[in-house]
Residue frames relative to the residue before (quaternion, step in Angstrom):
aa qw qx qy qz dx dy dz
X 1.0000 0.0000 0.0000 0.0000 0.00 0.00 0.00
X 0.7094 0.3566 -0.3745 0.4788 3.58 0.89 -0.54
X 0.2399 0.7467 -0.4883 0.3827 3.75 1.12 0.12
X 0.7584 0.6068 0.0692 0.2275 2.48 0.23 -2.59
X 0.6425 0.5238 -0.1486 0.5391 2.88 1.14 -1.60
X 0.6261 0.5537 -0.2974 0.4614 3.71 0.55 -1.52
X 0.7576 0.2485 -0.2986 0.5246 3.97 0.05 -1.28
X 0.4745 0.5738 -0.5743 0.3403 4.37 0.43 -0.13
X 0.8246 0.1725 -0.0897 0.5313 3.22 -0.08 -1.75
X 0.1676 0.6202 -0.6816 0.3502 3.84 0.35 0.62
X 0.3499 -0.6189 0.6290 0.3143 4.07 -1.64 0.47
X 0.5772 0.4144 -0.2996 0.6366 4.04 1.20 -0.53
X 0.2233 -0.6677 0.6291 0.3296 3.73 0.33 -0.92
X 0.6680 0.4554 -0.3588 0.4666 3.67 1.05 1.01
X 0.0106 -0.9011 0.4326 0.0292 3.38 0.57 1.17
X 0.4624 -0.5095 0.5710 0.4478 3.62 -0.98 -0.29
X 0.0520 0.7568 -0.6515 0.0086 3.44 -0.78 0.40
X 0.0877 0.7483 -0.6568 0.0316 3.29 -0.99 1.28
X 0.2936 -0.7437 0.6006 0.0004 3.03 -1.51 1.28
X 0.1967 -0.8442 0.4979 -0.0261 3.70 -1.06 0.83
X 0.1382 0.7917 -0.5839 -0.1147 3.92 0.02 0.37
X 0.0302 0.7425 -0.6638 0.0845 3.21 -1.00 0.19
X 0.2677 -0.6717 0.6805 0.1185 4.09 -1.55 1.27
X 0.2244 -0.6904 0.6756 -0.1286 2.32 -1.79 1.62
X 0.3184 0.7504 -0.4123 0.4068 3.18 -0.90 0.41
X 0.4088 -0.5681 0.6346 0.3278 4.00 -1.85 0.41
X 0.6970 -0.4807 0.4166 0.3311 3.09 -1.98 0.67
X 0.7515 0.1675 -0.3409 0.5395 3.63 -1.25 0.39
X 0.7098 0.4771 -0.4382 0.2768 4.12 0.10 -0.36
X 0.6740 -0.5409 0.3531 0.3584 3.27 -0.84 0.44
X 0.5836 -0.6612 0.3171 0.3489 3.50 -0.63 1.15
X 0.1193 -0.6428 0.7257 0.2144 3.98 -1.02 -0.26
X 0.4062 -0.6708 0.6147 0.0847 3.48 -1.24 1.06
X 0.0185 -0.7151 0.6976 0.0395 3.55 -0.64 1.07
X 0.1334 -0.8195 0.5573 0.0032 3.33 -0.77 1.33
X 0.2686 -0.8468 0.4589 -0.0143 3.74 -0.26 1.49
X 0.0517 0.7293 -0.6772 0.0833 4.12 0.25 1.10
X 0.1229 0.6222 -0.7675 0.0933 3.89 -1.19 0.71
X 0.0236 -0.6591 0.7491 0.0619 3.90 -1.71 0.37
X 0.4842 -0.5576 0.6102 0.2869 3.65 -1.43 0.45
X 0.3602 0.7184 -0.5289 0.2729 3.73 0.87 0.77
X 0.6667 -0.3817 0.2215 0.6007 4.19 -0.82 -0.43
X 0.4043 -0.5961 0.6451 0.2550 3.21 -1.06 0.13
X 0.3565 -0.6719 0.6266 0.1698 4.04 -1.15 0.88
X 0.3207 -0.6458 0.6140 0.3211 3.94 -1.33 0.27
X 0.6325 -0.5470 0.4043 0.3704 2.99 -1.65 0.99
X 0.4895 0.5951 -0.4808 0.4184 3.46 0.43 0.83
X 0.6534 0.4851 -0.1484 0.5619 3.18 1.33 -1.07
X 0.7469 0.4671 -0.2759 0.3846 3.16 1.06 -0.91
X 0.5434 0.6613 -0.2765 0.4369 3.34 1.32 -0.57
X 0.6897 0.3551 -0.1567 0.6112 3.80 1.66 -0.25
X 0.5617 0.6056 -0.4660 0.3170 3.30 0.50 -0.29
X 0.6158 0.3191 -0.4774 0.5395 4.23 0.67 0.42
X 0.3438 0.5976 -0.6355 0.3476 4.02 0.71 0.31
X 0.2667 -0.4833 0.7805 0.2935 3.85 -1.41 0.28
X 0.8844 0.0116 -0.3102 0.3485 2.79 -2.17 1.79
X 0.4865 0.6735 -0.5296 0.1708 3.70 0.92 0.68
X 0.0739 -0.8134 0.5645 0.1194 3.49 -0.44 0.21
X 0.3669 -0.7565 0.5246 0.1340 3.36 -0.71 1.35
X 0.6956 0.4697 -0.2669 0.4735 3.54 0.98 -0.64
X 0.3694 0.8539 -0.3305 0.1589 3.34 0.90 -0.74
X 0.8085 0.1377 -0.1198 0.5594 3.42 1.21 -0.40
X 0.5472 0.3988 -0.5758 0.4583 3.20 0.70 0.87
X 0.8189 -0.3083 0.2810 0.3943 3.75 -2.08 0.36
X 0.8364 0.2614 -0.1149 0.4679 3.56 -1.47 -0.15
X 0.0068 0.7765 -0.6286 0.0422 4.25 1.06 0.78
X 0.4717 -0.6904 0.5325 0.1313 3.12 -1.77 0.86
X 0.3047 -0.7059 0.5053 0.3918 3.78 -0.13 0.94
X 0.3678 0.6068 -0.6315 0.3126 3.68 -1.25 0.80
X 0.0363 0.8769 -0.4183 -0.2340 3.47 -1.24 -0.40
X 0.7588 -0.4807 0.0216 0.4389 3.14 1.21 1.75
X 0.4056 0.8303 -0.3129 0.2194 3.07 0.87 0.61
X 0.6654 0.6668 -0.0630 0.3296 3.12 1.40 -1.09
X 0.6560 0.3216 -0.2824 0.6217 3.29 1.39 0.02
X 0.6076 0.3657 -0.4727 0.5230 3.67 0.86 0.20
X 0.6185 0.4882 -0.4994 0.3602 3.50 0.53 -0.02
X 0.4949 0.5904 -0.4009 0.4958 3.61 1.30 -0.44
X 0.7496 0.5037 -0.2206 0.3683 3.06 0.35 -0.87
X 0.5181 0.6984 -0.0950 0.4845 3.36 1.44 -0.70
X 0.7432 0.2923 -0.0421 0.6003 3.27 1.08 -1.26
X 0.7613 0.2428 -0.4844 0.3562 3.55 1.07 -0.37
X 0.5491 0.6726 -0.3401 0.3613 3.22 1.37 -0.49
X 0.4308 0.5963 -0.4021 0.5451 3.64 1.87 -0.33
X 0.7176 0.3626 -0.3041 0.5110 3.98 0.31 -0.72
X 0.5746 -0.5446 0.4131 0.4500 3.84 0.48 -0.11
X 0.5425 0.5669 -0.5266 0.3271 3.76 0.90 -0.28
X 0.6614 -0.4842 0.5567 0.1349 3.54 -2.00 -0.13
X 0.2412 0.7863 -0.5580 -0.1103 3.51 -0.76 0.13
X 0.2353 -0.7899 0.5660 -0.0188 3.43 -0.99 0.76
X 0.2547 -0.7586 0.5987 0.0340 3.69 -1.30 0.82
């Protein structure tokens, strides 16, 4: 979904998308994965950004040329990691 997301609201609908993993975590404990997704796509205001794990927000929603979808896709992310115990963050 964040794939997905990245080539939708892309202006070309071809973004760069770089991805990063990297362990975190104290010595001897088992590692925590910090998983980094970023694209060279718009960027949202911290208005927008503050809503974007609501189910059915849609940040575009009022501007011309609406995106067919109906906000779902980043609360499901959230959903699933927050379903394993992990965190997600914007």
């Amino acid at each position: 979904m964040i794939l997905e997301n990245a080539i939708k609201f892309h202006p070309t609908q071809s973004p760069r998308v770089d991805v990063a993993a990297s362990c975190q975590g104290d010595p001897g404990q088992p590692c925590k994965v910090c998983l980094q997704i970023g694209d060279d796509g718009l960027t949202l205001s911290p208005g927008q950004l503050a809503q974007v794990w609501m189910p059915y927000y849609q940040a575009e929603k009022y501007h011309p040329g609406q995106v067919a979808g109906v906000g779902l896709g980043l609360s499901v992310v959230a959903s699933l990691v927050w379903g394993v115990g992990g965190n997600v963050h914007v």
